[in-house]
Each structure stands twice: as C-alpha cells, then as structure tokens.
Backbone bond lengths (Angstrom), bond angles and torsions (degrees), N, CA, C in turn:
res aa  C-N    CA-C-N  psi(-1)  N-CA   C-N-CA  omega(-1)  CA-C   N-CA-C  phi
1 X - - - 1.435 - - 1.538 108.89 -
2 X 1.155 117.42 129.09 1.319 120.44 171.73 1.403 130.41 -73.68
3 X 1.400 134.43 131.67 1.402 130.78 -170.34 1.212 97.19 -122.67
4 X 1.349 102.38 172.94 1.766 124.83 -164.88 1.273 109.34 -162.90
5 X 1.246 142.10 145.48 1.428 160.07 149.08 1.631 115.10 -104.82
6 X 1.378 106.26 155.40 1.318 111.53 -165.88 1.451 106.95 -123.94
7 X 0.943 119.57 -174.10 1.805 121.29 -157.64 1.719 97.98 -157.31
8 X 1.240 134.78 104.23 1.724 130.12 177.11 1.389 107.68 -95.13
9 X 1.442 126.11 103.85 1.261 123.32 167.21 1.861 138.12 -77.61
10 X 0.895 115.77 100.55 1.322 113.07 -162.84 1.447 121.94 -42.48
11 X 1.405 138.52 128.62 1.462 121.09 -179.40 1.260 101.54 -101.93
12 X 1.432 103.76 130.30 1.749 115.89 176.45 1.861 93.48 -117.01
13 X 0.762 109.02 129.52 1.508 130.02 160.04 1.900 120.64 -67.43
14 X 0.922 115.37 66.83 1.776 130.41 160.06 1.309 99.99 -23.17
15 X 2.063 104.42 121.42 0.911 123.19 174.98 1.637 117.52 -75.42
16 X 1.092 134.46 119.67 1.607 111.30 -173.50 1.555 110.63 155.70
17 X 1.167 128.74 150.87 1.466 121.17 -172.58 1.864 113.22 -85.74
18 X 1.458 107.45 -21.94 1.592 131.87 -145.27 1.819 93.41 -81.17
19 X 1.457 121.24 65.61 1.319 124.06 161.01 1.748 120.94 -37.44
20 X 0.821 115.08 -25.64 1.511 111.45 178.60 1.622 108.18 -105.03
21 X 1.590 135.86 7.20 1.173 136.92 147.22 1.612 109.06 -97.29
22 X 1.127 113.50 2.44 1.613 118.51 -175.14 1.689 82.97 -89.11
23 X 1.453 119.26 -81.14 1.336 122.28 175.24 1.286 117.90 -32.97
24 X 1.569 130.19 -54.90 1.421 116.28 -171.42 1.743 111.12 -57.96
25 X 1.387 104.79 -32.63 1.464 113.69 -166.60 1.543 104.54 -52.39
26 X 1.924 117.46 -60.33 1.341 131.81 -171.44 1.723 87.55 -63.92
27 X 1.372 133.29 -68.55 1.361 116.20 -168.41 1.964 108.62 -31.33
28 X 1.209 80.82 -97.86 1.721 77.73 159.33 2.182 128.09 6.37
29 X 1.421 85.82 -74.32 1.539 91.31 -172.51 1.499 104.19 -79.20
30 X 1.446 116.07 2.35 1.790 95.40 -174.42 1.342 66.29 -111.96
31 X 1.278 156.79 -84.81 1.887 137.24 -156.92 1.195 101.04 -18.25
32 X 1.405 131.19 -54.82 1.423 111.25 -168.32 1.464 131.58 -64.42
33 X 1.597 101.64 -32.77 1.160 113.22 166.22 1.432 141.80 -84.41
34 X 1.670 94.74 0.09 1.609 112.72 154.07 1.717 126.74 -93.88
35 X 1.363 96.65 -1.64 1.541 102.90 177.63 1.734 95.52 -95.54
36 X 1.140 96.62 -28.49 2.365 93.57 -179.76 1.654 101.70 -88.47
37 X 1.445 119.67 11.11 1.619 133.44 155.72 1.810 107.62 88.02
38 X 1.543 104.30 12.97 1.538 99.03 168.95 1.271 118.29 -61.36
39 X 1.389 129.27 160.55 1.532 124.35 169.64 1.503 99.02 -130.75
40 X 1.170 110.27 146.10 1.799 103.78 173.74 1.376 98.93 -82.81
41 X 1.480 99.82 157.33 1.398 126.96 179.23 1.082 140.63 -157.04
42 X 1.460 123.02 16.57 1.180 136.00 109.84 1.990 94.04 174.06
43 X 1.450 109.08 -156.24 1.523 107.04 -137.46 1.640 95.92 -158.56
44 X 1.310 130.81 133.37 1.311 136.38 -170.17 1.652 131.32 177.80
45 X 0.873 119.06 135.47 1.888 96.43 173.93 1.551 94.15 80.46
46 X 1.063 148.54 16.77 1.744 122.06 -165.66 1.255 114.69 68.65
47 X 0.753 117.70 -1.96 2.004 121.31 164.76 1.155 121.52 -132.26
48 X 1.748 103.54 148.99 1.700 106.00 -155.12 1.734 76.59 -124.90
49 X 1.496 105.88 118.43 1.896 115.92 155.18 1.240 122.79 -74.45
50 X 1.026 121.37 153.10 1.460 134.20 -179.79 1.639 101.80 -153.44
51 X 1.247 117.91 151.78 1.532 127.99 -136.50 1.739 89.81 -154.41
52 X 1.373 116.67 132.93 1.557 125.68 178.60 1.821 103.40 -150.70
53 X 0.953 84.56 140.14 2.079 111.11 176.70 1.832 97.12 -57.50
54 X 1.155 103.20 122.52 1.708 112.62 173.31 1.405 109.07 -106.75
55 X 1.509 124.48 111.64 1.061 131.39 -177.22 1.478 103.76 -51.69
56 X 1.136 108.49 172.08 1.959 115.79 165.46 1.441 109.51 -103.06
C-alpha cells in the first residue's frame, strides 16, 4: 500500500506593488519544493498542501 505525508504551506500575502517579484518569489519557493519531490495538491483556509510518496 502506498503512503504519503503532506506538507501545509502558509500563505502570507507580500507587502509591495511589484506583481512579477511576487510571482518570481512563489515560482522560486514551489521549485524548491518540487526538487525535495512535493507536488501541490490543492489550496484553502490560508494554506497551500502539497503531498509526496513515503518510501517504506
């Protein structure tokens, strides 16, 4: 049976007018967290989940 753990990322809202350093920033922080094998999976409440394969 396959297992999984999940990861809740907090959404803070960036003070600042500069929409395309708002974006590079999240690009940025979800690459990182797709190179440590998170995947997003969906987003609600102020927190964004992300979901990864747990070895045995």
């Amino acid at each position: 049976m396959k297992k999984y753990e999940y990861k809740m990322v907090e959404v803070k809202e960036k003070i600042g007018l500069n929409f395309s350093k708002k974006v590079s920033d999240a690009e940025k922080q979800w690459n990182e967290l797709g190179m440590e094998g998170w995947k997003f999976c969906t987003w609600g409440n102020g927190v964004m989940i992300f979901i990864r394969e747990v070895d045995e």
